[in-house]
VOPABA-533787 format. One record per atom (N, C-alpha, C): residue in one letter; x, y, z. Coordinates in steps of 0.05 Angstrom, whole numbers, padded with zeros to 5 digits, always signed. Each point is the difference from the previous one (the first is absolute). Layout:
BEGIN
AXYZ...
This chain:
BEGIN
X+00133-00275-00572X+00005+00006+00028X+00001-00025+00017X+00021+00000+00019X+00000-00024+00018X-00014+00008+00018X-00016-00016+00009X-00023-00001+00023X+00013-00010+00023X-00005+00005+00026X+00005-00021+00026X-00029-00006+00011X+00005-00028-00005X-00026-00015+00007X+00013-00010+00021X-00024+00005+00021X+00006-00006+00029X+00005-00029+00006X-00016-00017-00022X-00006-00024+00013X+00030-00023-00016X+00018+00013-00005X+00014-00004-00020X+00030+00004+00010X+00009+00013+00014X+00028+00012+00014X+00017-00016-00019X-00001-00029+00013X+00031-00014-00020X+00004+00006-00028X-00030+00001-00011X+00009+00017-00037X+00018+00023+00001X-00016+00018+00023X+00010+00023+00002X+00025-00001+00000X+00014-00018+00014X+00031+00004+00004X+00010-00005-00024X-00010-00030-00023X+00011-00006-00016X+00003+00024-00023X-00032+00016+00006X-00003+00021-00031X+00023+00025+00003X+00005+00004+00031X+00022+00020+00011X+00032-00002-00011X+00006-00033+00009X+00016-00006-00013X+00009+00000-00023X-00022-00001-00023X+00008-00002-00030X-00002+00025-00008X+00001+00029+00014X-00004+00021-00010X+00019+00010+00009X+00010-00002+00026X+00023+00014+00024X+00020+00002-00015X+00021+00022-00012X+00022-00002-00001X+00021+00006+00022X+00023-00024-00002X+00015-00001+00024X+00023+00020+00004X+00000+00016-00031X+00021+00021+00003X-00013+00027+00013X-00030-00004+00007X-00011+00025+00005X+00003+00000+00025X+00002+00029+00015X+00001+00006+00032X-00027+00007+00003X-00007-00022+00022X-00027+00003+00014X+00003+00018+00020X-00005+00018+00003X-00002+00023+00032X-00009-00010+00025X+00001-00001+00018X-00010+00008+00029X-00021+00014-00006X-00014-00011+00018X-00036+00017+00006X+00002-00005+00018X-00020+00019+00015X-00009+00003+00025X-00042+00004-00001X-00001-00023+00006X-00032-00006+00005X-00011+00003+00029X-00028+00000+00009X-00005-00002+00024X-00029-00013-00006X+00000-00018+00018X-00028-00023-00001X-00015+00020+00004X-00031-00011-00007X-00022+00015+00002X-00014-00014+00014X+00010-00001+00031X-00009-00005+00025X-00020+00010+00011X+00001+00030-00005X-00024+00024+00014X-00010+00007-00021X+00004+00000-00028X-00012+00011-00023X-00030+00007+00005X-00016+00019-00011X-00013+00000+00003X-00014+00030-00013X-00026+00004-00004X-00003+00031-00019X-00021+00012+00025X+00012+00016+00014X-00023+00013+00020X-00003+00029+00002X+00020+00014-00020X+00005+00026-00002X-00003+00017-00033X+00001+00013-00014X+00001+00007-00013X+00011+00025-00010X+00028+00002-00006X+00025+00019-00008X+00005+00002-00024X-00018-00017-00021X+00016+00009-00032X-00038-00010-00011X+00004+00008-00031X-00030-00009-00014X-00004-00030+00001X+00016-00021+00008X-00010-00016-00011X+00005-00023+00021X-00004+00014+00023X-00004-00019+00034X-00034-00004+00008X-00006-00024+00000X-00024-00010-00007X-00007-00010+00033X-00007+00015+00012X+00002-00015+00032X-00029-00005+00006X-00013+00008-00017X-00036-00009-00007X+00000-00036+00005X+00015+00002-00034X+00002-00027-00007X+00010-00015+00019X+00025+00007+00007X+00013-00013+00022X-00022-00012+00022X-00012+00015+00011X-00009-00008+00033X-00025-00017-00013X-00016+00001-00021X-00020-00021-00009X+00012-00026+00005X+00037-00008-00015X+00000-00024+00006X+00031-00003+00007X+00002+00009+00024X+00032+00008+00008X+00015-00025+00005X-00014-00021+00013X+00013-00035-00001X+00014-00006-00023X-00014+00002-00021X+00003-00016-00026X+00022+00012-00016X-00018+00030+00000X+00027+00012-00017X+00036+00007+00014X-00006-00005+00024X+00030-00001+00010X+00013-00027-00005X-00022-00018+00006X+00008-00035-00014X+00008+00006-00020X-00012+00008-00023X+00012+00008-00029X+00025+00015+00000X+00004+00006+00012X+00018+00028-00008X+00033-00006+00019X-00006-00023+00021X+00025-00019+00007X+00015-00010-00019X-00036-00018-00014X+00023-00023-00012X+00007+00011-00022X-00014+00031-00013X+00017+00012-00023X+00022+00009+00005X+00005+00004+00018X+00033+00005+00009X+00009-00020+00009X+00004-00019+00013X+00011-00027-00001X+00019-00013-00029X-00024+00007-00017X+00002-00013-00030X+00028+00026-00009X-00015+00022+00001X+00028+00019-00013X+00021+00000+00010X+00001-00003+00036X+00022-00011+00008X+00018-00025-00010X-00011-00012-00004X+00013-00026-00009X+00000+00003-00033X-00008+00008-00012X+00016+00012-00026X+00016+00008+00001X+00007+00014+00011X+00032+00023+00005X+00017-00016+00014X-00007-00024+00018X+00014-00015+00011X+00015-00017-00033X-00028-00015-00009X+00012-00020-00013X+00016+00012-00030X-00008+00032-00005X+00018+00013-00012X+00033-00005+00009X+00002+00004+00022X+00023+00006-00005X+00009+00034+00024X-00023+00004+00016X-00005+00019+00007X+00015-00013+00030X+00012+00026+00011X+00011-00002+00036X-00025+00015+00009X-00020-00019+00012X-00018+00024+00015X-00002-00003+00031X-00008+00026+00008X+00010+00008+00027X-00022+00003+00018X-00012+00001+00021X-00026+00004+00006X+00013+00025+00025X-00017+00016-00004X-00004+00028+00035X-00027-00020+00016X+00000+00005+00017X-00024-00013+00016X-00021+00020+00006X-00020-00012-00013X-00029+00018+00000X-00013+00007+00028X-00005+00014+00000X-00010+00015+00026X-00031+00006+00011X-00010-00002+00005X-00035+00003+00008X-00008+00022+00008X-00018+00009-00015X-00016+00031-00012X+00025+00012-00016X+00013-00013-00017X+00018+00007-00034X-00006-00013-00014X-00021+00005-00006X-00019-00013-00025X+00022+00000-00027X+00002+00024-00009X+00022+00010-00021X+00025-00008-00001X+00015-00012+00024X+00028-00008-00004X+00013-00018-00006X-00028-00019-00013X+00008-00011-00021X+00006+00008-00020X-00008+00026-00007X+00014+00014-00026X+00028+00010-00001X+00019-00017+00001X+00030+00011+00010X+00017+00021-00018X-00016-00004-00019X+00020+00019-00026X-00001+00029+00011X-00026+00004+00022X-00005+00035+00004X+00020+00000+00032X+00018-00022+00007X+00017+00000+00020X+00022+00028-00006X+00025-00009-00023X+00017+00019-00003X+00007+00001-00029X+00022+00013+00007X+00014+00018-00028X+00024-00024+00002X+00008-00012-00018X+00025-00022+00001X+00017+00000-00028X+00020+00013+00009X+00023-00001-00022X+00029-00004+00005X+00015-00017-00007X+00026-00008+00002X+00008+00001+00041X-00016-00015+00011X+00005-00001+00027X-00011+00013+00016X-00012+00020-00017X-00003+00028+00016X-00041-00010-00007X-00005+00013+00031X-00030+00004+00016X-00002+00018-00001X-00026+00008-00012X-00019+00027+00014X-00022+00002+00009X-00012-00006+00024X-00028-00016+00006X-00025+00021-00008X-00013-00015+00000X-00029+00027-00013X-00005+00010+00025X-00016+00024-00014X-00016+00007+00032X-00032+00008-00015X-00007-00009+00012X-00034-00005-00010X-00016+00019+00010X-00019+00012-00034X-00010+00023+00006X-00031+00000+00012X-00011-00029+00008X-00021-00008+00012X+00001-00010+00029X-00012+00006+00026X-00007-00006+00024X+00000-00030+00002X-00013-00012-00018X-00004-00030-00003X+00023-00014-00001X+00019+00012-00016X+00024-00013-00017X+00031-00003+00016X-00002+00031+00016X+00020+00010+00015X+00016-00013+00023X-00017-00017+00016X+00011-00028+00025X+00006-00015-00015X-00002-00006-00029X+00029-00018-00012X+00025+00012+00000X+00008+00025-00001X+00026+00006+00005X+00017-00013+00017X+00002-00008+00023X+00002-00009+00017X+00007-00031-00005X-00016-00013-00009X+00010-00030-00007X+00022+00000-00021X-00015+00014-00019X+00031-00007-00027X+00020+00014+00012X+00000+00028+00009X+00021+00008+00019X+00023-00026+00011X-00018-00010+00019X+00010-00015+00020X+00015-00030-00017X-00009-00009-00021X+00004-00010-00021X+00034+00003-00018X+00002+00027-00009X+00018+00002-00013X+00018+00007+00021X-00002+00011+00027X+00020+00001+00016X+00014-00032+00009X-00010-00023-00007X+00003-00016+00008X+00020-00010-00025X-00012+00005-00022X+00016-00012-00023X+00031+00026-00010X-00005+00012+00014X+00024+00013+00001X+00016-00014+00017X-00007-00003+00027X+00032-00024+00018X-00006-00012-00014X-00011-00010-00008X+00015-00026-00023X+00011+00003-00020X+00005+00019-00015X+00012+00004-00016X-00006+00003-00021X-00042+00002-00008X-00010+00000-00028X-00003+00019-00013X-00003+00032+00014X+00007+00023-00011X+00025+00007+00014X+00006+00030+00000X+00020+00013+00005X-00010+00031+00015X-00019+00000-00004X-00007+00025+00009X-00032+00010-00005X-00013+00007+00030X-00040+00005-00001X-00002+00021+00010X-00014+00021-00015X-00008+00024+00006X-00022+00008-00001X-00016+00027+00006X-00020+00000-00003X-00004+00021-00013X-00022+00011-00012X-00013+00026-00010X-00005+00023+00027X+00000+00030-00011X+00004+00009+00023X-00033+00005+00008X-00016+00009+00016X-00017+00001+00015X-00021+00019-00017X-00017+00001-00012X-00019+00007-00015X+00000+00007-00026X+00020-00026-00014X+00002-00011-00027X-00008-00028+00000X-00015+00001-00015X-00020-00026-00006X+00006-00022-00024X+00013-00018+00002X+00011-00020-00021X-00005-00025+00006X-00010-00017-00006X-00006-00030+00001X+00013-00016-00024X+00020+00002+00012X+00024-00029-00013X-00008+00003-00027X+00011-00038-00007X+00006+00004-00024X-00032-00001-00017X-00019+00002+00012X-00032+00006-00010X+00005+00022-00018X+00016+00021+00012X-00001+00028-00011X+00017+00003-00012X+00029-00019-00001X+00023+00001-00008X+00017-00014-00023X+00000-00012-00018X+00009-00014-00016X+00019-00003-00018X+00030-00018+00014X+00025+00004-00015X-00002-00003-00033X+00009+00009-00018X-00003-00007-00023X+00036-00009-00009X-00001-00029-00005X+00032-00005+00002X+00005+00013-00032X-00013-00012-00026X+00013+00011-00022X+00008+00029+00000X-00014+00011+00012X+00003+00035+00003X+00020+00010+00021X-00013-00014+00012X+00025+00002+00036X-00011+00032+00013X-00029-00005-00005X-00012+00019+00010X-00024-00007+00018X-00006+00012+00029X-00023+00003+00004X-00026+00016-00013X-00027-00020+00004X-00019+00011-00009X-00021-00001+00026X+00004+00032+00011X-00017+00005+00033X-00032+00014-00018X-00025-00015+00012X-00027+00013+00001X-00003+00013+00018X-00018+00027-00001X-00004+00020+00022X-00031+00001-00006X-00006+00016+00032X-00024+00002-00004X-00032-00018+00022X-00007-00004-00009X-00012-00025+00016X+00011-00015+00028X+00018+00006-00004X+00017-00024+00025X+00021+00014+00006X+00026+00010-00010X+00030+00003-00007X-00005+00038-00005X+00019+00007+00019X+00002+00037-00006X+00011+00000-00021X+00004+00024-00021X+00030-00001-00027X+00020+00009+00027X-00004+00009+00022X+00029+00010+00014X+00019-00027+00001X-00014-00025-00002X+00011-00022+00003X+00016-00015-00023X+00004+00017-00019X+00005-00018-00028X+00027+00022+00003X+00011+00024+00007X+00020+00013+00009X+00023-00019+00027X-00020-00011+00011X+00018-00009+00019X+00013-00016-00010X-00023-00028-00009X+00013-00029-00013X+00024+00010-00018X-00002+00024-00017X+00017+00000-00020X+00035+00011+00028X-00007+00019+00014X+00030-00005+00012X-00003-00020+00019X-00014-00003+00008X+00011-00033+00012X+00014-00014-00014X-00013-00011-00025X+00017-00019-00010X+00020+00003-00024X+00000+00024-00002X+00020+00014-00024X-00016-00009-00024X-00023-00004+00000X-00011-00003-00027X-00013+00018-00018X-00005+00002-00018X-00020+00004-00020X-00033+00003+00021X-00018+00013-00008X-00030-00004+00011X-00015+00010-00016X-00023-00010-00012X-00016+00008-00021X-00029+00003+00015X-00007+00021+00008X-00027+00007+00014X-00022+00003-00019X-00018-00015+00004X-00025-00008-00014X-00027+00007+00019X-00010+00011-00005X-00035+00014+00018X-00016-00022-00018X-00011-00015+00021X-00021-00022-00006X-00022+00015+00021X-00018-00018-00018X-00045+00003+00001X+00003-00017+00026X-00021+00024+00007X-00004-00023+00032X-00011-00028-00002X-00011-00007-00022X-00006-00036-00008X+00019-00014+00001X+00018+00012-00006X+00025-00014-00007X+00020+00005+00017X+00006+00002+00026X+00007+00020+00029X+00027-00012+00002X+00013-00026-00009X+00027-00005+00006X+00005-00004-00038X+00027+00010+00000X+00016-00004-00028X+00002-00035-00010X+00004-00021+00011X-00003-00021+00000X-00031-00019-00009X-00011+00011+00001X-00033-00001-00014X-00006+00016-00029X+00030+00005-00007X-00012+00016-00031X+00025+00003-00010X+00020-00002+00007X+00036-00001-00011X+00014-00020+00013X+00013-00027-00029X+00015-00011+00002X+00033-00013-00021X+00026+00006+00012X+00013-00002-00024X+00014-00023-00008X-00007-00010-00011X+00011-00032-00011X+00029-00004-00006X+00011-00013+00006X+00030-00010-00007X+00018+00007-00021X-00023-00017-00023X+00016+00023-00030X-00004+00027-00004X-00013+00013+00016X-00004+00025-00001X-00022+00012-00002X-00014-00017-00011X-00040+00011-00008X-00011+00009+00029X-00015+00023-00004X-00015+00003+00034X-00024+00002-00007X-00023-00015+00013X-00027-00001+00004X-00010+00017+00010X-00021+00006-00015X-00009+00034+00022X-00026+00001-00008X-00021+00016+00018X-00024-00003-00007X-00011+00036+00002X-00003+00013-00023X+00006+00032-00009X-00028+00010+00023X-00010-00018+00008X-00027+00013+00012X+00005+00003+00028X+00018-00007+00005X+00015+00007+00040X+00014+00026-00009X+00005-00002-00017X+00010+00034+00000X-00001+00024-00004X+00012+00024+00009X-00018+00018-00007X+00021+00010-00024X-00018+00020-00015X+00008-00002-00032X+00036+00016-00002X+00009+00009+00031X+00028+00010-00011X+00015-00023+00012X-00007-00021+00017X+00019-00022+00007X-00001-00025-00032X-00029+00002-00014X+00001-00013-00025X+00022+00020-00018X+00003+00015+00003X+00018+00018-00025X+00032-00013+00016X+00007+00002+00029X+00021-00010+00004X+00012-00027-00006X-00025-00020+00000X+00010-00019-00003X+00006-00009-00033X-00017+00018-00022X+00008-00004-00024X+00022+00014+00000X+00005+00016+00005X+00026+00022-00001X+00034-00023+00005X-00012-00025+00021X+00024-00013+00011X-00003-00020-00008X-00022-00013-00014X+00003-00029-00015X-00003-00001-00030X+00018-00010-00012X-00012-00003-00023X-00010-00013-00008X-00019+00008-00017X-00025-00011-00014X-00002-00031-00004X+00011-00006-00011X-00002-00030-00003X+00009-00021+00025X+00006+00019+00030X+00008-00014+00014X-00027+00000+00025X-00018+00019-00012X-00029+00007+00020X-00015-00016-00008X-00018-00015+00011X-00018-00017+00011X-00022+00006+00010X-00015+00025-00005X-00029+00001+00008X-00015-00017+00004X-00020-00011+00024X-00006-00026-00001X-00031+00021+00008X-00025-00011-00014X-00025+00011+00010X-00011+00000+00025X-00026+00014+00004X-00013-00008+00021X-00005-00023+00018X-00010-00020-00020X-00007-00020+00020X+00026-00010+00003X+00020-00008-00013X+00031-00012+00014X+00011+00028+00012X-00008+00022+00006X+00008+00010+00020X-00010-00002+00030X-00028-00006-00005X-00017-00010+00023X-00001-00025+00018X+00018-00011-00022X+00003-00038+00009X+00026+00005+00008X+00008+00023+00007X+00038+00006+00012X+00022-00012-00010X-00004+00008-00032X+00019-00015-00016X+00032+00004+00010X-00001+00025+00002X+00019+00015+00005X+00021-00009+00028X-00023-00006+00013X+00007-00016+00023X+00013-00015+00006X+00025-00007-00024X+00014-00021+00008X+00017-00011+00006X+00022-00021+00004X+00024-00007+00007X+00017-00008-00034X+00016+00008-00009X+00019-00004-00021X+00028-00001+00018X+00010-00028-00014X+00026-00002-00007X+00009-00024-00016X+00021+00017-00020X+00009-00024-00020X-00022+00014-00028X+00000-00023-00002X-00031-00009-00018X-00030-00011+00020X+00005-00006+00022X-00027-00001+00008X-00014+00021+00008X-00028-00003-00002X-00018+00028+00013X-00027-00015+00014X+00014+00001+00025X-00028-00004+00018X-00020+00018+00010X-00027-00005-00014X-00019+00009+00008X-00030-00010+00004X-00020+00018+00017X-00027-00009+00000X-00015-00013-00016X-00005+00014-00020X-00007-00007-00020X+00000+00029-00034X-00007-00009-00024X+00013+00014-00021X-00022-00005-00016X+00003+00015-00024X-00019-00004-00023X+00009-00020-00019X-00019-00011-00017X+00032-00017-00022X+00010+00016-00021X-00014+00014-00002X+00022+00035-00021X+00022-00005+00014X+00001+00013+00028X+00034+00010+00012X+00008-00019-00002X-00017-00029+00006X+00031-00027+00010X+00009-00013-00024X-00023+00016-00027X+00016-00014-00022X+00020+00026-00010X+00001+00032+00007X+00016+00015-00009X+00025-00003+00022X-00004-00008+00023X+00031-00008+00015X+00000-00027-00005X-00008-00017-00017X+00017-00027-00007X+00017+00002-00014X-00009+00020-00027X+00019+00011-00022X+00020+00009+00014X+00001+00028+00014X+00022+00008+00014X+00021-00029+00013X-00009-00023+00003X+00013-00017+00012X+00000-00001+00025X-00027-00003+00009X-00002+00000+00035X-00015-00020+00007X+00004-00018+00014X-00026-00014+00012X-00017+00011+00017X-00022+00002+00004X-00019+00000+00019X-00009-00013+00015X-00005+00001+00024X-00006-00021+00025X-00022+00008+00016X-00025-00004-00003X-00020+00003+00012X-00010-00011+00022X+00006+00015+00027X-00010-00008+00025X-00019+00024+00019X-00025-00010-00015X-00022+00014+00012X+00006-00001+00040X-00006+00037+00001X+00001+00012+00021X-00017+00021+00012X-00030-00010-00019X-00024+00019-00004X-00009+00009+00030X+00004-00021+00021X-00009+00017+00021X+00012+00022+00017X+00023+00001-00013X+00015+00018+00017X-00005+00034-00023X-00009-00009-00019X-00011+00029-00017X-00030+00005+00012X-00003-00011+00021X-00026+00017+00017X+00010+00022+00021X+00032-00004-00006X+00007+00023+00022X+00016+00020-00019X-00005-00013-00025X+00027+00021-00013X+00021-00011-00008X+00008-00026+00001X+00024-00002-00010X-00007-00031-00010X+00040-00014-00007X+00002-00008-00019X+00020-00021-00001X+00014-00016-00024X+00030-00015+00010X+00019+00019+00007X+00007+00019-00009X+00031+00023+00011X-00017+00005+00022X-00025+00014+00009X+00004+00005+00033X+00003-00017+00010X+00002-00019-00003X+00000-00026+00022X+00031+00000+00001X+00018+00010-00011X+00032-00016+00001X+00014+00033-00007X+00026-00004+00017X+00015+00030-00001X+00030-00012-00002X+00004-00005-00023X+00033-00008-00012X+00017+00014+00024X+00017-00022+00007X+00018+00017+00027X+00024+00006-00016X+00015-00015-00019X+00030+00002-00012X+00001+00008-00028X-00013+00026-00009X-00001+00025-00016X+00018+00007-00006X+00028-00003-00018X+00014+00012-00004X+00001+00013-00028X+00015+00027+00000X+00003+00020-00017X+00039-00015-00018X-00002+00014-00026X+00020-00017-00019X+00029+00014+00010X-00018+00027+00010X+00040+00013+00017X-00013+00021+00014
């Protein structure tokens, strides 16, 4: 596993460099500083606002410069990243992936099924209306008014398949995995996840060559029968407890790289074989609210093969 050591950046660029391939397309992300960050509420199992207020200075210190550092990975990847401007009392909007639904131009903004969450509408709103005059999508819509979907948290293009994979339940209505699919003329594979596990992106991820990571314990036992039913065997990836707890799942793939928090050395030596590198850029404080490297970043230029 490649590490990013903070005190180190210029390695970083060089170790980036010798791994980066230049025929690979790096995506557009969309990040948002963790300006207001902060854990003062509690909406999923694993928002720690205890911990938080004991030492709320430090661990926001922490939890900057861990995003700083992943920002500039994806920079010195090879990454276009974009920033929305963080807002005060939106603790969460740094989590951009639960912004929208993004496929081939086309926006679908979440609409958030928490009180807390819900005055971010409004910014990323105001956001993608902007990158529309410009010309970066083509078209932003919304969900209709008491259907509950949080972006691509809940949502997850799968390119080898050319299918979505929408979680319900916890966060996301199933009325909402109907829409995405005519919205975007796609495929939608509706999965009922454990409220531990409350967004699809914390327990389902599908890798490039095809393999998808999944962790059988977010699910409930007829969304595990769906997803064996749609992958084959040798292409599933069960990853245990504790690398499901360390948000393995959680992460950014493209190419051959896979950026994440952190991993076991089982998985990073069973995805070396597969031929992947691993890139480890610890983001532990932001798993006091729940999330992870993919919440932090929401691929804007998603495209489907036709």
């Amino acid at each position: 596993m490649i590490t990013i050591a903070q005190s180190k950046i210029q390695e970083t660029r060089i170790l980036m460099s010798n791994i980066k391939n230049s025929t690979e397309h790096y995506p557009r992300l969309l990040m948002c500083a963790p300006d207001h960050f902060e854990v003062t509420y509690e909406i999923n199992q694993w928002m720690q606002p205890q911990t938080w207020s004991h030492n709320s200075s430090e661990l926001l210190k922490v939890a900057q410069q861990e995003w700083r550092f992943l920002n500039q990975t994806f920079k010195t990847l090879g990454f276009d990243v974009e920033l929305v401007k963080p807002q005060p009392g939106l603790p969460d909007m740094v989590f951009t992936a639960n912004a929208a639904v993004i496929l081939n131009e086309r926006v679908l903004l979440a609409r958030f099924r928490f009180q807390e969450r819900q005055p971010e509408e409004k910014p990323f709103a105001q956001y993608f209306e902007l990158a529309k005059r410009k010309g970066l999508v083509k078209e932003v819509n919304s969900f209709p008014v008491g259907i509950f979907q949080e972006g691509a948290g809940d949502c997850i293009w799968d390119n080898q398949r050319q299918i979505f994979w929408a979680g319900y339940g916890p966060r996301s209505s199933k009325e909402a995995t109907d829409y995405i699919g005519d919205y975007f003329g796609k495929e939608v594979v509706a999965l009922e996840l454990s409220p531990r596990f409350y967004h699809l992106d914390l327990s389902l991820s599908p890798l490039s060559n095809g393999q998808v990571l999944y962790y059988p314990g977010a699910f409930t036992g007829s969304a595990q029968k769906i997803i064996k039913d749609r992958i084959p065997a040798n292409e599933l990836i069960a990853i245990d407890k504790e690398d499901a707890e360390n948000f393995v799942c959680n992460l950014v793939n493209v190419g051959k790289q896979i950026i994440l928090s952190n991993c076991s050395s089982q998985l990073e030596s069973k995805l070396n074989n597969l031929g992947y590198s691993v890139i480890s850029t610890p983001v532990r404080k932001f798993g006091l609210a729940g999330g992870s490297v993919c919440c932090l970043t929401l691929k804007l230029d998603l495209t489907s093969k036709h």
